[in-house]
C-alpha positions in Angstrom: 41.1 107.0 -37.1 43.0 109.3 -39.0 46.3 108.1 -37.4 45.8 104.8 -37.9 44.3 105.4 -41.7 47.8 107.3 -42.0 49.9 104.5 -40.8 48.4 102.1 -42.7 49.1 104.1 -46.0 53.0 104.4 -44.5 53.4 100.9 -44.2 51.8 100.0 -47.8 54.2 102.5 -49.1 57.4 101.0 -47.1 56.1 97.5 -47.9 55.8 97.9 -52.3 59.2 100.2 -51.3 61.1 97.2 -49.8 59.1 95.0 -52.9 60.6 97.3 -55.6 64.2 97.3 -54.0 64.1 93.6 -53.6 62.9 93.6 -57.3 66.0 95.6 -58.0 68.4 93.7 -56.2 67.4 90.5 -57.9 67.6 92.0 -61.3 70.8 93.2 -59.8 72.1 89.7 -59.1 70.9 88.4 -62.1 72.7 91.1 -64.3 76.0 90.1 -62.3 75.2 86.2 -63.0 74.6 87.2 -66.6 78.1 88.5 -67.1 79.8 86.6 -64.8 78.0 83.2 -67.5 79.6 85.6 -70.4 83.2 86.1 -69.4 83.2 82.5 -68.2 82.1 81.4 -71.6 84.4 83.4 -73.2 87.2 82.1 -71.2 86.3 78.4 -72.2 86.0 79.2 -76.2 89.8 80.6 -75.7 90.5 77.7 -73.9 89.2 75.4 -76.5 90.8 77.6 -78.9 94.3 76.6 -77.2 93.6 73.1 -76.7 93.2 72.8 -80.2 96.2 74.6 -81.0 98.1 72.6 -78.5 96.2 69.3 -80.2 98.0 70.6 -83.8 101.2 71.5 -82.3 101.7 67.8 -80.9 100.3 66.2 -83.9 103.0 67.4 -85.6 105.5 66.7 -83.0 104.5 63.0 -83.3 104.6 62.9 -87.2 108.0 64.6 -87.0 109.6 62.0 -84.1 108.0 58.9 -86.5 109.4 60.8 -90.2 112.8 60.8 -88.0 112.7 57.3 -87.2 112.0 56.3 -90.4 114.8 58.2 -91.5 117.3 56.4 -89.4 116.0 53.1 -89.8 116.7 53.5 -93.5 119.7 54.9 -93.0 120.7 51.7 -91.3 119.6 49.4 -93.8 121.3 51.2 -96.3 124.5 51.2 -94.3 123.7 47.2 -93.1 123.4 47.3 -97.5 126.3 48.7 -97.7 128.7 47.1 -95.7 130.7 43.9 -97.1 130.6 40.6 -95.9 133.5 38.7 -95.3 133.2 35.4 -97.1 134.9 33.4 -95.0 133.3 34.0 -91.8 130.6 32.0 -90.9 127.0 33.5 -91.0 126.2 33.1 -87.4 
């Protein structure tokens, strides 16, 4: 009786053993999962960060093309304005 009283203690000890290392493995992997969810979100708030500076930088592209053609399209009025019209040809 004692040998089997003996090997019954040895396997409840192996058995909340392999409990606690399982319960260390999965705090394990959830540790790893925790950073892995922090670096991730920290990549996306510098990518947001660039998008938005990529956002500004065409914004101002765009108002810079349109303040250019509004520049030339007065400069050809005033050049249309400026030129002289012969009198005696005909309109059209």
């Amino acid at each position: 009786m004692v040998g089997a009283e003996a090997e019954f203690q040895l396997r409840r000890l192996a058995g909340a053993n392999g409990r606690r290392a399982a319960a260390a493995a999965a705090l394990e992997e959830r540790d790893a999962a925790l950073r892995e969810v922090e670096f991730l979100q920290e990549q996306l708030t510098e990518m947001r960060q660039s998008v938005a500076e990529l956002r500004a930088v065409v914004l101002a592209r765009r108002a810079a093309e349109q303040q250019c053609a509004d520049l030339y399209r007065e400069r050809e009025i005033l050049r249309a304005q400026a030129t002289e019209r012969d009198p005696t040809s005909l309109l059209n």
